[in-house]
Structures are given as structure tokens and as C-alpha cells.
C-alpha angles and dihedrals in degrees: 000000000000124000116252125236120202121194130241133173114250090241087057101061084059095039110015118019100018128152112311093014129115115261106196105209113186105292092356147066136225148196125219110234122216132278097257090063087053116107102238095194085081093042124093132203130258121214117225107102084180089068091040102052086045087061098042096236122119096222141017125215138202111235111246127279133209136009085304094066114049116181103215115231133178126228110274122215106026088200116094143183129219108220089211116039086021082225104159124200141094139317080264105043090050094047089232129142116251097226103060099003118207127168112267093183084079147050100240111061096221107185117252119254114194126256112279091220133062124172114229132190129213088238076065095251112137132185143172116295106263102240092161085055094039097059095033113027089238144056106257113223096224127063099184096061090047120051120166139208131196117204145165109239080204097226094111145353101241122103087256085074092057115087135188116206131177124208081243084078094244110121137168140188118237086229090117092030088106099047114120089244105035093109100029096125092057116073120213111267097216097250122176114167098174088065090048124269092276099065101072123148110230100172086069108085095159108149112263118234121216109249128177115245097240099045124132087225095064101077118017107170122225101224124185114194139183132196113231107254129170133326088011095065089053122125090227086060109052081049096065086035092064094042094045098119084078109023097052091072120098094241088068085074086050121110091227086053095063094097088061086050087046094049093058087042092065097040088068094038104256092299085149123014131229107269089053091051095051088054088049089055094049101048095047099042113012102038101117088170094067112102116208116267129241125214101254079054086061100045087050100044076050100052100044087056096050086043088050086046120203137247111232118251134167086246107065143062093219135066120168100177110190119235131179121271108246102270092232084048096055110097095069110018108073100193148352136191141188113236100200091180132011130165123221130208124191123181130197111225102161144322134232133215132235092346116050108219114263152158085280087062106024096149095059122122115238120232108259126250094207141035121272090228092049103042121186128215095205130059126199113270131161123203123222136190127225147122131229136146144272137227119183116183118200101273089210093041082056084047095060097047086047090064092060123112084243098047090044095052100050083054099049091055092049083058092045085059102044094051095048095051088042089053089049094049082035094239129128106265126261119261108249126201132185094212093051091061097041093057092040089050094053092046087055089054096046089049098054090037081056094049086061093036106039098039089241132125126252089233086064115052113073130207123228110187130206116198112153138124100290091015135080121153140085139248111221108181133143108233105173139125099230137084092286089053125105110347101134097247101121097045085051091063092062093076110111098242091045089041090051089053102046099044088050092054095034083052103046089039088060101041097084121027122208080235093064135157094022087057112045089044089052112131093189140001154145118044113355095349080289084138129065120174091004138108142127090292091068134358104007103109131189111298090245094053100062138063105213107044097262088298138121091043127131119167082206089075079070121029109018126245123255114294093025099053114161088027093098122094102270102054089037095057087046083066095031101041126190118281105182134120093251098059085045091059092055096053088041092050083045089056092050092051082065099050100043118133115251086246105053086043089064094044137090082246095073096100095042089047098045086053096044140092126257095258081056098042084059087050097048096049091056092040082057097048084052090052095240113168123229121278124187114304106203104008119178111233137159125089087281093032091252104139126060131214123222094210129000143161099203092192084063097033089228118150132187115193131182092209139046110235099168095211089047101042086039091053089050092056098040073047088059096245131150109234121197121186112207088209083063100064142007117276098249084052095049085045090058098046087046090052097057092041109039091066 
């Protein structure tokens, strides 16, 4: 008999069905085996060596697609039930195929459904439930003297009305299978079925606990995932990236090897040249000094670009464009920007049972997607497009609130939380950080406040966090392939006007709770206490949405509580207003907007200009009198991307710097590059000189 095929979407077998977790198929119900039992030859790259290093793989691939890629899986649980005569057993025991398994004890035929009950451990084996054990308290020797049968008395739906009898006449109902100690007595026999029957663990012996098949708490995936930052969102990357299989050899760097560079030169029309793509080639494959990154490394590479912002441009996959703060906003958020495209990447590197892995458990040990003995250097990932916004507060403006008596309160009794739940699970307690809920707090009320103002649903639109030691603000961006994915709706709330709004409404909504005054007063609540002022009536979100679980939230970072109103953040940043340089910039951009020449400000110049120096400002007011169109302000340029270029028209290789670097200014001209410094002639000079060149 064939073999059947059953259907999943690519993004499932990340979030939803990846390796070691139940597929349900019609009348069955499979296991999905793991990656090196994946055939590679259907399955693409994905570009974003960042994600790729963090994880200590050398290449990430989507998961095939369509009737021409099949992932293999096994048959998971073994155990089955016959609908008509309720015998229970293997394929074996109930003379069934494997293929397509039917009871052959009766006549008729009655197709196979798997057991409803599996046992788990917290080390991710998993195994068929132990009925024999379960009716007798042991495992008898012999099958054949003691066949058992599981059937429903009808009289109700709980577990008290399954019962598990043996032809030996014992019998006894599930009603106690999902208590903690059932099985206590039993230790856990290492199983691991994704991996093939032959790789247990032995030495584990942890007590199983009785799920149900079909049980969220069976399979939680550990993902890892990157935002796409320059020069990894770069055209010129994903390129090498897709052709990886040959340039990744050491003979592509070889100078016998350029007409093969030439040849992929041509092919996209000389969009980058040889000598760039070789770089390419060597930073992403060749680049042995690079150490493997952590995932507070990401978040920061990730915070500086957004903070940077980028220019958009045909060939990237991010934009970061910088808006003003609203100016009734000003004197706590430090900046804001307009991400018109990002790219998300999100990599499977493991997955955990009964318990996901959290910040409650950071140390544990994922289970493995692949054999010890047969190790991969590539791990399942899958790539999506969307936009959001950014808010970044004054780390040392949060500081300074978080040294309050207030601040420092709300904090101490979080701790006081987290210590007592870990000593009661006997773990080390979680770090626990008031900025971190203040800024996780705020990120909950723009969300819901998006979900009014963008059109799109909670569930949608997705948190990223950055808390570190210069760094304090949130992405919130919807990144999905679905109808909710990349419309445009979040990025154009960052406008000033629309942010003002949102952030007003969002603000006032949260500041009273229809669950007042019990929830502003908590003093603990949600999972573990990890909450204070925080439920479904304010600040929870959608699961999907946040980071943390819905915990680590408290509305008093922002508002106050009753007896000590004015003393949260908000209303202490409104005495005690920002003093930093980026909030400085913005008003300073804001001035120039008023003293721009009535040429400039009908002219595409108007946002460069807005964003430049003085010595810039007097070149681009001649460079708009000679009719010169805009080139790239800002660009990112150098072998790794690490110099930037003032002004620049790539297509003439002119650039014009402000100041001298002598590597940098030394790689343009071996680049073959024009380089003007405006500190070498007058600016209706240099306007002259870059009117002739840049075209």
C-alpha cells in the first residue's frame, strides 16, 4: 500500500509540529522525526549569519514546501484502541499493518485511533502510557496472559469513567493517571523516538508524568530569533547566502575562481562589483575571528541599528526611518523611528516538555534535534517580512527614577516574589529588574492601543525587548505571512501626530482598570506573584504578543499606586525632564525645519538637510541651486559595512565626508571612488564639481 502524505504549513514545523512533537493526521498520529533524517537537497537557505553564529551552526534552512519536500515521521503512540472490541496494544498485539492499522482481533476491521494518553518527563522523553503497570503495579512478563482492553462506561466524560481492564480480571479507572505521583515508582526509561528507538537515555530515571496526547504541554519549542540588521539585510548577502553550496569553499576566494564571481556579477547586472562580493564571501564564510554571539549581543547589535536608523533603499530588508518624538511626549521618550521593513528570522534549536523553557529555568538543556553521533551543522528556520515602531526611553534618565523610594519599592517586592516561588520549586530566583517592567509595561499598552489604531489584531503584533546596560526600548512590529502580516498600519503610527494620539489614549485607558482598586493595590499576581498592578482588564496581551509570558508588568511603574500618585515614571520624568543628546537632536532638527531656505524646502533635500551639520546645510543649498539630485545620506560602506559616507551617489562613486579616516578614505579610492572633502573647497565649488560628477 502507498505510503500517505499529510500537509503542514512551513511556519508549523518551527512553532507548531516541529521535531519530537505529535502531528494528528485524520484517524493517526505522528511523530516528527529528527533533522538528520531530513532530506537537505528540498530545503533553502536562509541569510542571517548573526542568527546562525548565536546558535553555533554554520547554516540555517527553511523547512520544505510543497508535494516535492516530505519531512519523515514515526507512528506516535504505539499504543492503539480498537473503537469496536476497546482492545488496547501495539501494531503487533492487534495484528494490524502498520501502514494503514486496523484491528485484526475482530471482524470488523474497525481502523486503529491512538492512545489518548502518553507519559513525559521534564529531561523531554516521552513513551507510551504504561497501562500493564497501571492495572497491575508491575510490568507483567508475559503479553499473551494478560490482554488488556480500555474502554468509556458512558456514564460521564471525566477520567473516573476510563477503565483499564486485563484478561487477568484486574482493572482500574485513569481517574488518579494525572496525579504528580502516580508514577512515582516508575522511573522515566530515556525514550526518545524522534531520535529512533536505539538512542534512550538510561541513566535518566526522573519520574514521568501522564499527559494527554493532544496537550499543549507535550511539545513547547525553544526558538532563537534575529532581526536583519546591516549589512545582513543587505541585497549583496542574501545573494551569497543562496548560492552558498559553492561559494562557501575555499576555491571561490581563489584567484582562479573570479570568473565564477564575474559570472554572478553579470547575472544581476553589476549591482555590486567583484571585489564587494568577495568580501561578502569572506565575512560570512570565511570569517574564523568571528566568536559566537549571545543573545544579549543580538539585541544590542539590534538596538544600536534601529537607533542609527536607515535610509530606505531597493536593496535592503530594513528601513528605520527617524521621526520626531511627540513633542508632549518628549521629556521621557528619547527617541522613536518608523521601521517601514524589517526581516525576521526564527530558528528552532530545540524543544522542551511539560515545562517550556523560561526565564524561571534558563539554564535547562533543550531537548536535541538531532543525534550526538550524527551531528548537523544546520538547524530549521523560516524568514518573514513586516514593519513597526520603535520607542527607546534614557537609560540613565530610567535609572534615575529607578532609584526612587517608589521605584525601589515596587522592585523589592517583585524580588520578594521571585525568591519565594523559586524556593518553593528549589531554583535560584529570577533576576528581576524595574526597568525592565516599566518598559515591558509600556510595550503591552502600545500593543493593545495598536490593535484600536492600525486595524490589526493583538494576537499580531509581537514585542522585542532591549534592556541592557546603554539600552532601554521595545520593537513592536508585526512580522507574519498571513493576512495581518506586512500592510503598513503599525510604521504609520510612528508618525508624531498618530504617536501622540495613540500614546495619549493607550495612557489614560490604562490608568484605571475596571478591576480597580484590587488591581492596582495587588501585591502579587499572575504566575508565581510575577505581576503587580496588572490582569486581563489592562495590560495582559495575547500569549503570542509578548515575550515574557505576561509576566514581569506592573501599571504602578507608570502611574503610581494610591497614596503615592505622580511618583511613577510618567509623571516623574514630566519634573525631572530628558537631558540627553538625542532628545537634543530632535529639537535641534525641529529649529532647522524653521530656517530652511525656500528652496531646499521644495526640494527633495528637505529631510537630509533637516538631519545634517552646518558645513552640510551650505552644500546642500548650493547642490539644490545646481539642480543636483539626492544621492545616499548615511550610507553604510567598507568590506564589513563599518564606515559611513555623508553623501554619496553610489552609481558615480562620488563622496563627499566631513571628516578624513585614512582606511576608510584609502578603501574608497582603491574602490575607485571620487572623494570630496567639504573642508577642501567652498560649497558652491564642491556643488559645481558634484554636479559634473555625480551624473
Amino acid at each position: 500500500m502507498a505510503k500517505k502524505t499529510y500537509a503542514a504549513r512551513r511556519s508549523q514545523l518551527i512553532s507548531t509540529f516541529g521535531v519530537g512533537s505529535l502531528f494528528p493526521a485524520e484517524n493517526n498520529s505522528f511523530m516528527i522525526t529528527s533533522i538528520d533524517q531530513w532530506d537537505q537537497k528540498h530545503l533553502k537557505p536562509v541569510s542571517e549569519p548573526r542568527l546562525a553564529r548565536s546558535l553555533n551552526v554554520s547554516q540555517l534552512l527553511l523547512p520544505p514546501a510543497g508535494a516535492r519536500g516530505k519531512i519523515p515521521v514515526v507512528r506516535f503512540p504505539q499504543m492503539l484502541v480498537c473503537p469496536n472490541c476497546d482492545r488496547i496494544g501495539t501494531v503487533k498485539q492487534l495484528q494490524a499493518s502498520y501502514e494503514d492499522p486496523k484491528c485484526g482481533l475482530c471482524k470488523s476491521l474497525a481502523p486503529l485511533t491512538p492512545s489518548r494518553f502518553v507519559i513525559a518527563c521534564e529531561d523531554g522523553h516521552i513513551d507510551d502510557f504504561p497501562y500493564a503497570y497501571w492495572v497491575h503495579g508491575y510490568s507483567p512478563n508475559d503479553d499473551a496472559e494478560h490482554l488488556l482492553s480500555l474502554a468509556s462506561e458512558g456514564r460521564t466524560s471525566s477520567l473516573a469513567d476510563m477503565v483499564v481492564r486485563c484478561s487477568c480480571s484486574k482493572s482500574r479507572t485513569m481517574v488518579d493517571a494525572f496525579n504528580s505521583i502516580a508514577l512515582k515508582e516508575m522511573k522515566c526509561q530515556g525514550n526518545r523516538p524522534w531520535l529512533g528507538w536505539g538512542y534512550r537515555e538510561r541513566e535518566c530515571g526522573k519520574p514521568p508524568k501522564t499527559v494527554q496526547r493532544g496537550a499543549s504541554n507535550v511539545w513547547f519549542p525553544v526558538v532563537r530569533s534575529a532581526i536583519s540588521i546591516p549589512p545582513y539585510s543587505e541585497f549583496l548577502s542574501k545573494v551569497v547566502t543562496a548560492n552558498a553550496s559553492q561559494l562557501s569553499k575555499p576555491q571561490a576566494l581563489e584567484p582562479g575562481s573570479t570568473w565564477v564571481l564575474e559570472g554572478i556579477v553579470e547575472s544581476f547586472d553589476g549591482r555590486f562589483s567583484v571585489d564587494e562580493l568577495r568580501a561578502e564571501i569572506k565575512r560570512q564564510f570565511h570569517g574564523s575571528d568571528e566568536i559566537e554571539l549571545s543573545e544579549d549581543q543580538l539585541r544590542e547589535q539590534e538596538f544600536m541599528a534601529l537607533m542609527n536608523g536607515r535610509r530606505d533603499s531597493p536593496d535592503t530588508d530594513f528601513v528605520a526611518e527617524k521621526v520626531a518624538v511627540p513633542e508632549s511626549h518628549d521629556h521621557w521618550i528619547k527617541a522613536t523611528r518608523k521601521v517601514t521593513r524589517l526581516r525576521e528570522v526564527r530558528a528552532l534549536y530545540g524543544f522542551s516538555r511539560l515545562h517550556p523553557r523560561s526565564e524561571d529555568n534558563p539554564e535547562a538543556k533543550p531537548s536535541p534535534l538531532f543525534p550526538d553521533d550524527n551531528r548537523q551543522d544546520w538547524l530549521p528556520a523560516i524568514e518573514t517580512l513586516g514593519e513597526g515602531l520603535f520607542i527607546a526611553l534614557d537609560r540613565q534618565h530610567v535609572e534615575a527614577w529607578a532609584e526612587t523610594d517608589f521605584a525601589a519599592g515596587r522592585q523589592k517586592t517583585l524580588r520578594y516574589n521571585a525568591k519565594r516561588s523559586a524556593e518553593q520549586r528549589g531554583q535560584d530566583p529570577v533576576p528581576v529588574s524595574i526597568v525592565e517592567t516599566l518598559i515591558h509595561t509600556l510595550s503591552h499598552i502600545v500593543i493593545d492601543q495598536l490593535s484600536l489604531d492600525a486595524g490589526y489584531p493583538a494576537s499580531s503584533i509581537r514585542e522585542r525587548l532591549y534592556v541592557g546596560e546603554d539600552q532601554v526600548g521595545v520593537l513592536l512590529y508585526t512580522a507574519s505571512s498571513d493576512s495581518a502580516g506586512s500592510l503598513g498600519g503599525i510604521a504609520a503610527q510612528a508618525g508624531p501626530g498618530r504617536l501622540c494620539a495613540a500614546l495619549d489614549e493607550g495612557l489614560f485607558r490604562t490608568s484605571w482598570c475596571s478591576a480597580d482598586p484590587v488591581c492596582i493595590e495587588s501585591r502579587g499576581s499572575g504566575t508565581d506573584a510575577r505581576n503587580l498592578a496588572a490582569c486581563h482588564c489592562c495590560v495582559l496581551v495575547p500569549e503570542t504578543s509578548c515575550e515574557l509570558f505576561n509576566s514581569n508588568l506592573d501599571r504602578g511603574t507608570l502611574f503610581g499606586v494610591h497614596g503615592q500618585i505622580g511618583l511613577g515614571f510618567r509623571d516623574w520624568a514630566e519634573l525631572n525632564p530628558i537631558q540627553s543628546s538625542g532628545n537634543a537632536a530632535n529639537s535641534q532638527a525641529d529649529a532647522v525645519v524653521d530656517d530652511v531656505p525656500d528652496s531646499v524646502r521644495q526640494s527633495p533635500w528637505l529631510t537630509v538637510f533637516a538631519e545634517s551639520g552646518p558645513s552640510l546645510r551650505e552644500l546642500i543649498s548650493e547642490l539644490v541651486e545646481a539642480d543636483v539630485e539626492p544621492g545616499d545620506w548615511g550610507a553604510d560602506i567598507g568590506p564589513d559595512n563599518q564606515w559611513q559616507i555623508d553623501l554619496s551617489w553610489a552609481g558615480a562613486r562620488v563622496a563627499v565626508l566631513e571628516d578624513r579616516d585614512e582606511k576608510r578614505d584609502d578603501w574608497l579610492a582603491e574602490e575607485g571612488w571620487t572623494i570630496y572633502h567639504t573642508n577642501d573647497f567652498s560649497p558652491g565649488d564642491l556643488a559645481d564639481k558634484l554636479a559634473e560628477k555625480a551624473y
